[in-house]
C-alpha positions, 0 to 999 in steps of 0.5 A, spaced: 458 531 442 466 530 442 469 533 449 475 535 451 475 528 454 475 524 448 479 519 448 476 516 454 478 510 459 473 506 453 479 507 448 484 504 452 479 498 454 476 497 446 469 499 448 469 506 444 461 508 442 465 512 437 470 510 433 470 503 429 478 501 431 478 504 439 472 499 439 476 492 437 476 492 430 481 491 425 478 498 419 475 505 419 468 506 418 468 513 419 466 515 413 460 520 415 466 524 421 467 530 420 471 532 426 477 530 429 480 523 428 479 519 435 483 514 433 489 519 431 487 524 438 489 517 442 496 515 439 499 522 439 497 522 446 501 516 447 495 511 446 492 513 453 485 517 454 485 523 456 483 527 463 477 526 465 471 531 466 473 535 472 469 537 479 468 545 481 466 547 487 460 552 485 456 557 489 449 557 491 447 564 491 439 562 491 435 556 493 428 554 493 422 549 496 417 548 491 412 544 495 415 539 500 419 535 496 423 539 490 428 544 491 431 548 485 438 550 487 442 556 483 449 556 482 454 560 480 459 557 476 465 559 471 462 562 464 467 557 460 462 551 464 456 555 463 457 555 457 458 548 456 451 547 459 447 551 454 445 545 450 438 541 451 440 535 454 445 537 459 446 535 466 451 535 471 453 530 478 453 534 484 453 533 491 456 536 498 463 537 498 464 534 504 461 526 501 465 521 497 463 519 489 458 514 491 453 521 493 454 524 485 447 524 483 445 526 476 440 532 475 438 535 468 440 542 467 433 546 469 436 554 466 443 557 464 444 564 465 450 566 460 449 573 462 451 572 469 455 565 469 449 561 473 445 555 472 439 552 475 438 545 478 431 543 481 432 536 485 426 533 487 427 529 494 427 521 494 433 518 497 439 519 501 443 522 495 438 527 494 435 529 501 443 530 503 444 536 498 438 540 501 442 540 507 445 545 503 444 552 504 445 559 500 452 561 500 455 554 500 458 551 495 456 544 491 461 540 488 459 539 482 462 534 476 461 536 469 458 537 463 455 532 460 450 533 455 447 526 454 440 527 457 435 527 451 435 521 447 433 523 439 436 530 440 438 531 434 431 531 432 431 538 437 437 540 434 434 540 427 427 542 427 426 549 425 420 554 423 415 547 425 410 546 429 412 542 436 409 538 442 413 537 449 409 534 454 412 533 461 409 530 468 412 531 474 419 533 476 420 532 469 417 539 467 425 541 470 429 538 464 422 540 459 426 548 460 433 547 455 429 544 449 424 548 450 427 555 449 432 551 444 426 550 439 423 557 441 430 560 439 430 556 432 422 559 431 418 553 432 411 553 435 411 550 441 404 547 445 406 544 452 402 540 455 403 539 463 401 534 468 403 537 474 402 530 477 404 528 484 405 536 485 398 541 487 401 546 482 407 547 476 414 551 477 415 552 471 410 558 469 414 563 468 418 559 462 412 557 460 408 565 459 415 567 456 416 560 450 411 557 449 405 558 444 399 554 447 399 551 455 395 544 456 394 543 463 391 535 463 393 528 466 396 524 462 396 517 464 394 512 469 395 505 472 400 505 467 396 507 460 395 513 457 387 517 459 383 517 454 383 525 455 390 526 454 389 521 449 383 526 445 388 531 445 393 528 443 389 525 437 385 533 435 392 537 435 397 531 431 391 531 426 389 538 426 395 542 426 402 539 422 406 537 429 412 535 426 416 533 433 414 531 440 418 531 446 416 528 452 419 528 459 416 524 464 418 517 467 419 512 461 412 508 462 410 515 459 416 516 454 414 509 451 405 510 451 406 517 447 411 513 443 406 508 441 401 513 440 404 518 436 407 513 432 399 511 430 397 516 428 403 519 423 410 514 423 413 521 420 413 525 426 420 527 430 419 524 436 425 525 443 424 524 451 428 525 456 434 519 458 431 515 465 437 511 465 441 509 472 447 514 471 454 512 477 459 514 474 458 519 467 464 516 463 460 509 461 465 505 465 461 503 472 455 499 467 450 502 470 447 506 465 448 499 459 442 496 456 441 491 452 434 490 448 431 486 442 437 488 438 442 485 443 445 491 442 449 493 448 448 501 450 452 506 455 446 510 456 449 516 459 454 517 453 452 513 447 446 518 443 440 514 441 433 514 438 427 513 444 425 506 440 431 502 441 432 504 448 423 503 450 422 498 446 424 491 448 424 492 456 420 492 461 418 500 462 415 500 470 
């Protein structure tokens, strides 16, 4: 998705993930663009990138504990950026207005509420970037920079699938960020089983969403000492062999991402397959390196801007 922003401060250094000439090289390879040219874009503004993604100072009109360590914040915004964080995969930075930038932390978008302009963040406590934003209470502000959508590695295989049969799987806190692409293949008339390990928590937060999208709820472990269980692995084997599932969506950390990966690649190599982008995040732009990876293809990867498939960011790297 090219933003506002584009061209960015990568066109100015010769590391465009886009265009071919703002990334070193001497022609045009665009020959499958069909948006604005990026190139044209930055020469009429004067071969300068453009103004980066702003911060906005949004209301928390509700906050909720979940358990002892997640808190699911809902904040007010304008209806221009709500409707910018619509899409699956969307995530924003956010932290207390009173901090610096080392405190923007990256969280996934939970929900958007287009009729009431608000959206809803759910943080599980770690670090201190984290467990400074539950100092928040209702009715301040959070300072949140945004929107950026680069959250799903494979989205358009969400993008694309209509009318089929679809697997999503998510553990932990990773059934927050399981929402938007929930109700994008639900909206795109798919049937939907998801599968839950509510692992390391007693109970789901999502149940609500779950009663109103999805077809079919499984509630199992899903993996253990870094392997899948053999439960979770008969089920997967019965409902891939026995009902055309056409895609599968995991959310959950990448020991997850990449076993199910493997697995669904086993049984059928045809089968869509999308999870959630785990890559370290600073800045959002692609310029501080922290989200960059390198594997077996020595391909370099600014994760937090540049889509890909799941296999060429799992594969080749040391996962846990």
């Amino acid at each position: 998705m090219v933003f506002r922003a584009c061209p960015c401060r990568l066109a100015e250094t010769g590391d465009c993930i886009l265009c071919s000439q703002l990334a070193g090289k001497n022609f045009c390879d665009c020959c499958n663009w069909n948006g604005v040219c990026i190139y044209q874009d930055y020469a009429s503004n004067n071969y300068k990138a453009k103004e980066s993604r702003k911060y906005y100072h949004c209301k928390i009109v509700e906050k909720n504990k979940f358990e002892d360590n997640v808190v699911i914040f809902t904040l007010e915004v304008s209806d221009k950026l709500v409707s910018e964080l619509v899409h699956a995969g969307s995530y924003v930075f956010a932290r207390r207005p009173d901090t610096d930038t080392r405190f923007d932390t990256p969280i996934s978008i939970m929900d958007t509420d287009t009729r009431n302009n608000t959206i809803t963040i759910a943080i599980e406590l770690k670090g201190t970037k984290t467990k400074d934003l539950d100092i928040l209470k209702e009715g301040e502000e959070m300072l949140v920079k945004a929107p950026f959508w680069n959250g799903i590695l494979g989205v358009k295989n969400i993008n694309n699938i209509k009318n089929s049969k679809c697997l999503i799987v998510a553990r932990g806190i990773g059934q927050a960020p399981m929402i938007p692409p929930l109700k994008h293949l639900h909206g795109n008339n798919n049937e939907i089983t998801v599968i839950i390990d509510n692992a390391p928590y007693k109970n789901s937060f999502v149940n609500e969403y779950m009663e109103k999208y999805a077809s079919k709820v499984i509630l199992v472990s899903t993996i253990c000492r870094g392997k899948i269980t053999e439960e979770f692995n008969n089920i997967l084997k019965d409902l891939i062999s026995n009902n055309d599932i056409k895609l599968v969506h995991c959310d959950a950390a990448d020991v997850l991402n990449y076993e199910l990966m493997k697995v669904v690649e086993g049984i059928d190599e045809n089968i869509k397959y999308s999870c959630c982008n785990n890559a370290k995040m600073c800045c959002g732009e692609g310029i501080c390196g922290c989200c960059t990876r390198k594997n077996n293809d020595r391909k370099l990867r600014r994760l937090c801007k540049m889509q890909t498939e799941p296999k060429y960011v799992l594969e080749g790297r040391r996962i846990f």
